[in-house]
C-alpha positions in Angstrom: 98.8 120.8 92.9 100.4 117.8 90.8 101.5 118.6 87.5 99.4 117.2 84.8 101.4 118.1 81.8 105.4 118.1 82.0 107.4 118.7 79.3 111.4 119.0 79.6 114.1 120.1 77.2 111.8 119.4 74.0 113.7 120.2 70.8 111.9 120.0 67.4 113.5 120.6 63.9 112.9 120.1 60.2 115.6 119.6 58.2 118.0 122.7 59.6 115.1 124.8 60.9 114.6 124.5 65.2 111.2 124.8 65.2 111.4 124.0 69.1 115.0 124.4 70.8 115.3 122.8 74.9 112.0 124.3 75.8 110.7 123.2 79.4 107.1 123.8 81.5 104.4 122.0 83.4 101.0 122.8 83.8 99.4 121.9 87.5 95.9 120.4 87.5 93.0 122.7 87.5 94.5 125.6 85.8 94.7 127.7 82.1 98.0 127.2 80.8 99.0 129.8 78.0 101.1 128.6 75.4 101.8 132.3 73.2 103.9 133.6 70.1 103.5 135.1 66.4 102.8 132.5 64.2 105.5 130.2 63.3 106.8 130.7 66.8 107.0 127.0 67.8 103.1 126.8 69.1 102.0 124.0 67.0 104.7 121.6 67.0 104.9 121.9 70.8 101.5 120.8 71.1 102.0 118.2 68.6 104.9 116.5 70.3 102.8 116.6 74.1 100.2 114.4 72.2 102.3 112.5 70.3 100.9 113.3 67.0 104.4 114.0 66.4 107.9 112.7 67.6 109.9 115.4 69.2 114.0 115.0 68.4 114.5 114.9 72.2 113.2 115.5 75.2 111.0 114.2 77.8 106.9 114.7 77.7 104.6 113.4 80.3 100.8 113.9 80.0 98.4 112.5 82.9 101.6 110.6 84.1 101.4 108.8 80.9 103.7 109.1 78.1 101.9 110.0 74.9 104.1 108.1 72.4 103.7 104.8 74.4 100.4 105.1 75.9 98.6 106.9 72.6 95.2 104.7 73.1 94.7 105.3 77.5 95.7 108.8 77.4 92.9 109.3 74.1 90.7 108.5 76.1 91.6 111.5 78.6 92.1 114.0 76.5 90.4 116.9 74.2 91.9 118.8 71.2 90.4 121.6 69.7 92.4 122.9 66.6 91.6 126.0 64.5 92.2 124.3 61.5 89.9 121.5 62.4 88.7 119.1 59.4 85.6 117.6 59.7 83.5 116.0 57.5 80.9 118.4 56.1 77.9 116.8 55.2 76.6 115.4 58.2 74.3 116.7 60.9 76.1 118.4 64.4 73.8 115.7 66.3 75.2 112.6 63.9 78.7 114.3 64.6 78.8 114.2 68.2 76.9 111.0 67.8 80.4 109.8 66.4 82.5 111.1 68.4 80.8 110.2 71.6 81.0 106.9 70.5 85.1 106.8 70.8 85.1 106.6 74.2 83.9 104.0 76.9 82.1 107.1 79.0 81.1 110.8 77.3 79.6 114.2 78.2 76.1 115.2 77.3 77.0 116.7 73.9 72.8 118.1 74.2 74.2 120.0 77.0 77.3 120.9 75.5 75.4 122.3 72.5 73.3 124.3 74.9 75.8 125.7 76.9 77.8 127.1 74.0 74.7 128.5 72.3 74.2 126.1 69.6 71.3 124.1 70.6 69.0 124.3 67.8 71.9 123.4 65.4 71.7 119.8 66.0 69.8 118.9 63.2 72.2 121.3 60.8 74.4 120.2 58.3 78.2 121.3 59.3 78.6 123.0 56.0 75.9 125.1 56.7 77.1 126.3 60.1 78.7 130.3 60.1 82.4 130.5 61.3 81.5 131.0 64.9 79.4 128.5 64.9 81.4 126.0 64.2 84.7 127.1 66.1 81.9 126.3 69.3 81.3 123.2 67.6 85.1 122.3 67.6 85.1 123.3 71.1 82.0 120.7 72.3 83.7 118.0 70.1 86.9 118.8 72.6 85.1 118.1 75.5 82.5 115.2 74.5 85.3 112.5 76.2 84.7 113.9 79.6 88.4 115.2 79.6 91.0 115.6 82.4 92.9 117.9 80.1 91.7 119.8 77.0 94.1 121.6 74.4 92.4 124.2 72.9 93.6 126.4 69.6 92.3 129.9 69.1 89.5 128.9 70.9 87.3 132.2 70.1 88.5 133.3 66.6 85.4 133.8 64.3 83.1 134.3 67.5 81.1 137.9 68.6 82.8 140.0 72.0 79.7 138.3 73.8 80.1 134.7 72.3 83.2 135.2 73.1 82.5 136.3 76.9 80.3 132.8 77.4 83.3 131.0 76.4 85.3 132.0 78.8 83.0 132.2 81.6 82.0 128.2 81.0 85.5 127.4 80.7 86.4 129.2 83.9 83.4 127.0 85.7 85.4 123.9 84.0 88.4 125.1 85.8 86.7 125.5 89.1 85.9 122.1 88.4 89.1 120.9 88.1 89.6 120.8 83.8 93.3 121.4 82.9 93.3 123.9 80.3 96.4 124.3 77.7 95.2 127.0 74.9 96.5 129.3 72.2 95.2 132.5 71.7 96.4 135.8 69.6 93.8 137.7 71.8 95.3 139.6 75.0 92.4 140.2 76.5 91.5 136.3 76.7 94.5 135.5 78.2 94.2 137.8 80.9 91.0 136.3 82.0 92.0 133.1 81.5 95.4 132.0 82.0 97.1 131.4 85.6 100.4 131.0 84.0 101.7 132.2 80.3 104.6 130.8 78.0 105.9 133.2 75.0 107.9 131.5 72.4 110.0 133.3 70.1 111.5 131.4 67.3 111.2 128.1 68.9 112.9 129.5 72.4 111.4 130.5 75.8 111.5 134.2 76.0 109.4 134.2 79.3 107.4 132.2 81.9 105.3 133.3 84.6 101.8 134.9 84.6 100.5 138.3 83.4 101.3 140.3 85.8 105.0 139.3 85.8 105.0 139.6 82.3 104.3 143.1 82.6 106.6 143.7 85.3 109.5 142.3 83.7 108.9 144.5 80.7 109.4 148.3 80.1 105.6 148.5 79.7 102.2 148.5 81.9 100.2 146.9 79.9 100.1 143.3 78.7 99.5 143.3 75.3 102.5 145.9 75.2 104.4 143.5 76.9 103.5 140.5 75.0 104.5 142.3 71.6 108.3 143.4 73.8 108.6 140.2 74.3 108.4 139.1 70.9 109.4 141.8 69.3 106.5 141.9 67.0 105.9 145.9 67.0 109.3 146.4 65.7 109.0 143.9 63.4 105.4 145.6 62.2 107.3 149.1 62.1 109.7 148.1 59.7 107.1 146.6 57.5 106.0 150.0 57.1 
């Protein structure tokens, strides 16, 4: 499988803090790609320097063969984001919304169908404002996918959303896959990215701590389960028992 996303030796800082140090990965076409850490782990500014929203310090970042600093406006129009901390404007209707955004590109999705296969389709005529919390994280995730992408990026995909809103998710996304969707996400939630993700990335304070799937994860750790390994890894358990 070709490599849709490559990123090599990308280093990061503001001011004296490494908020990315030499960190290296690729993601082959047609799979979930897990990028994982606590918060302020280096998540965020990775994904921000492989769209070129921001300038890494160095190293090399290829997306779709493109490179996302040069070719900004062609690879916009291959891409979806989804952040958790999306910004939208509030007062205007879903429909009007996707109306919008559907209009930023030469060819989109079906955002009716979109609606109706995340659950929301009776929400088109509905303010934004006026959505609940897990109704609009789905709504962030249509909005991702509305340019027909070849690659989506997806942030806390399923925070604010029910166990079986949450199930849906992943089983449309895992039809996406099957269809050939390349899939980078974030989550906090070990259970998603044991469904989901054919390979995981932890990040510890800017660096690589491991890289491989689940199941290597858990081999390489002391533990047999993986959200025991995840936290080994990062070393957020001891970090949670000295809070105490």
């Amino acid at each position: 499988m070709e490599d849709i996303i490559t990123v090599e030796h990308l280093s990061k800082s503001y001011g004296n803090l490494k908020a990315v140090e030499d960190f290296s990965f690729s993601v082959k076409k047609g799979t979930v790609f897990g990028l994982l850490g606590a918060n302020g782990a280096g998540k965020s500014t990775t994904i921000e320097c492989v769209l070129g929203t921001k300038k890494a310090d160095w190293g090399v970042v290829s997306v779709l063969g493109m490179d996302p600093n040069v070719n900004r406006k062609e690879l916009f129009e291959q891409v979806g984001v989804q952040f958790q901390e999306a910004h939208y404007q509030e007062n205007i209707k879903v429909n009007e919304l996707c109306e919008v955004t559907a209009s930023l590109y030469k060819s989109s999705a079906d955002y009716k169908q979109l609606l109706t296969n995340f659950g929301i389709p009776d929400k088109g005529g509905t303010l934004v404002r006026e959505l609940s919390g897990g109704q609009k994280q789905r709504l962030f995730i249509v909005l991702a996918l509305i340019p027909n992408p070849k690659v989506v990026f997806l942030d806390e995909l399923t925070t604010g959303l029910d166990a079986r809103a949450r199930r849906d998710v992943w089983q449309i996304l895992i039809r996406l896959k099957a269809d050939g969707l390349t899939i980078l996400l974030t989550s906090h939630f070990m259970d998603e990215v044991e469904i989901l993700c054919d390979v995981i990335c932890i990040l510890k304070m800017g660096k690589l701590v491991f890289y491989g799937t689940v199941t290597e994860a858990i081999n390489q750790s002391p533990h047999d389960k993986f959200e025991d390994a995840y936290l080994w890894f990062t070393d957020e358990r001891s970090a949670y028992n000295e809070s105490l």
